[in-house]
N, C-alpha and C positions, 0 to 999 in steps of 0.2 A: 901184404900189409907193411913190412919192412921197406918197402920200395918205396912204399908212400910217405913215410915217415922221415926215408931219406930225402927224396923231392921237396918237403917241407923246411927241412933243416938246412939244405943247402939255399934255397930263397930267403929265409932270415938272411943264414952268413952273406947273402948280398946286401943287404940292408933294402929290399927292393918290397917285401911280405913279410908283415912279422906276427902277422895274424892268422887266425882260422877262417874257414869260410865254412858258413851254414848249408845245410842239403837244400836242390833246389828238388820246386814239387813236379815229379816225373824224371825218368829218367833217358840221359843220351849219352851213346857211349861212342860219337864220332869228335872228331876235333873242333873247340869252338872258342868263342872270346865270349865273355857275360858281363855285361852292366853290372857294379857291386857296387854297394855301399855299408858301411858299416857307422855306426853310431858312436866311435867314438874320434878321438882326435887325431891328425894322421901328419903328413907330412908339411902341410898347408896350414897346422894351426886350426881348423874349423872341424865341426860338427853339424852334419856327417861328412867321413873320411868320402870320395868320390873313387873311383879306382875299374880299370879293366882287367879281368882273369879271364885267364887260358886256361883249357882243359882239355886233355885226353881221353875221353872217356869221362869217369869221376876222379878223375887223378889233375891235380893244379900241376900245371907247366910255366907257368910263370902268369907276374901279375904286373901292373903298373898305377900307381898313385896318381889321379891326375888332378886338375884344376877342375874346380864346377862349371865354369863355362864350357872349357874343352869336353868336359862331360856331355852337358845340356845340348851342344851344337852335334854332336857325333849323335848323341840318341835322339834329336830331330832331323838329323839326315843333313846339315849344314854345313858343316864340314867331313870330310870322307876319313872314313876309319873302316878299309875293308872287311877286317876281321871281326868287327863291331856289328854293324849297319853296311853290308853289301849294295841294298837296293836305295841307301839312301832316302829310309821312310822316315818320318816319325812312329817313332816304337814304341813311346806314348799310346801315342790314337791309336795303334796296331793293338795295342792292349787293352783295351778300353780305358785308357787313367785320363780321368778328366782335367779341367784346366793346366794341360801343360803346352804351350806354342812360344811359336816366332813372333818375334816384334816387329813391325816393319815403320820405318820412319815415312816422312811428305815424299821421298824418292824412290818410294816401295823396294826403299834395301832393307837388308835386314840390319835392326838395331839393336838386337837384343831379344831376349827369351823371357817366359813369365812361364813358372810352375809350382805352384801353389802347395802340392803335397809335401814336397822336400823341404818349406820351412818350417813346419809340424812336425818331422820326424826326432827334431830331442825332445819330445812331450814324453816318448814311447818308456827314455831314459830316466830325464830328470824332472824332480817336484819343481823345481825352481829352475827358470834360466839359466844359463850357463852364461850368457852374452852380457848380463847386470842389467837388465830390464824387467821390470814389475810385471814378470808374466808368471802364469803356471803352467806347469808343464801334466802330463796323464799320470807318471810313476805313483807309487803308491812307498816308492823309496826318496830317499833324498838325492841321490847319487845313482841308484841304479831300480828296475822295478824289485819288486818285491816276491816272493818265491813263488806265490800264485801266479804273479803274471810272466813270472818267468817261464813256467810252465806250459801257460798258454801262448806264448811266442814258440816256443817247442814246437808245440804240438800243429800248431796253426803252418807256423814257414819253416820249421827243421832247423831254427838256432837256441841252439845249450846256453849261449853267454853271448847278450848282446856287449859289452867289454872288452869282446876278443874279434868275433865272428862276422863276416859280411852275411847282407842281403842279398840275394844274386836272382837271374834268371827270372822263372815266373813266380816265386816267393816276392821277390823284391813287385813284383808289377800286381803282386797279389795285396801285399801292405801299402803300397800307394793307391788303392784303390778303396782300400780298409779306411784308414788314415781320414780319409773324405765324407765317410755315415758314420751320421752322430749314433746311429745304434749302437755301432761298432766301439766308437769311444766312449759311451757310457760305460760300454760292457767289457773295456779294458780297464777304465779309471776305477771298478768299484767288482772287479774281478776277486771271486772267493776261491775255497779249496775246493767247491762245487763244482763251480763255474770252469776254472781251470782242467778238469776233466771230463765233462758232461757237456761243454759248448761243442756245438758243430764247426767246421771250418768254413 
């Protein structure tokens, strides 16, 4: 446990992590890189932060902040990121998460990406936009959700503090799948002290 805590401290003092990251659902204990995202604001100024983590095991080896494009092309297999996407799939579709592809222009290049669930995910945070546009968002907080639902983000993907904490792994492909049934968002927007521990996952 000490080991852990130093691997953590020393990724701050880089300025490279300065967050937690959430448990993903299942465990693996060989070497990997994870798709992460966390909800709040990161080096790029936007929500959500975009970012690739390493891991030993359950142990973070380091992480990297990236751009959401650089993102969106590595997890559609468009640009190569070994450690990422090996096979070069979409890990989307590998996952079943709906509306996430490639753009393709009149010269069947590609022009861009379109994914749908990742502009929904500050609903999960904020009552109101953060961006100044007449949206609402799912919280039940102004700023952040509120303890029920905080709980149920817990209990559902294994993050304490969406504030601090990325999404990662099959969590992260589990809430972009969530994110898309209105059941689901009914049942986050109006989430009790019941509900928060009585919902199935």
């Amino acid at each position: 446990m000490l080991k852990q805590f130093k691997v953590i401290f020393l990724i701050c003092a880089t300025g490279i992590l300065c967050m937690s990251v959430g448990a993903s659902i299942g465990g693996n204990y060989s070497k990997r890189t994870e798709l992460a995202i966390g909800l709040f604001t990161g080096a790029h100024s936007v929500v959500p932060t975009y970012a690739f983590i390493n891991f030993s095991g359950e142990h973070i080896t380091g992480a990297q902040v990236v751009t959401e494009q650089r993102f969106m092309y590595v997890a559609m297999g468009h640009w190569p990121q070994f450690n990422v996407n090996p096979n070069k799939e979409n890990l989307f579709e590998a996952n079943k998460v709906d509306s996430c592809f490639l753009i393709m222009n009149e010269y069947e290049k590609i022009d861009g990406y379109y994914c749908k669930p990742f502009y929904d995910l500050w609903k999960i945070r904020f009552y109101e936009s953060p961006f100044g546009y007449d949206q609402r968002g799912w919280s039940q907080g102004q700023m952040k959700p509120s303890l029920y639902q905080a709980e149920f983000i817990q209990k559902h993907y294994g993050v304490t503090n969406v504030l601090t904490e990325y999404f990662y792994g099959d969590s992260l492909f589990k809430l972009l799948r969530d994110v898309q049934d209105q059941t689901w968002i009914n049942t986050y927007k109006f989430v009790s002290a019941k509900d928060s521990i009585t919902s199935k996952p």
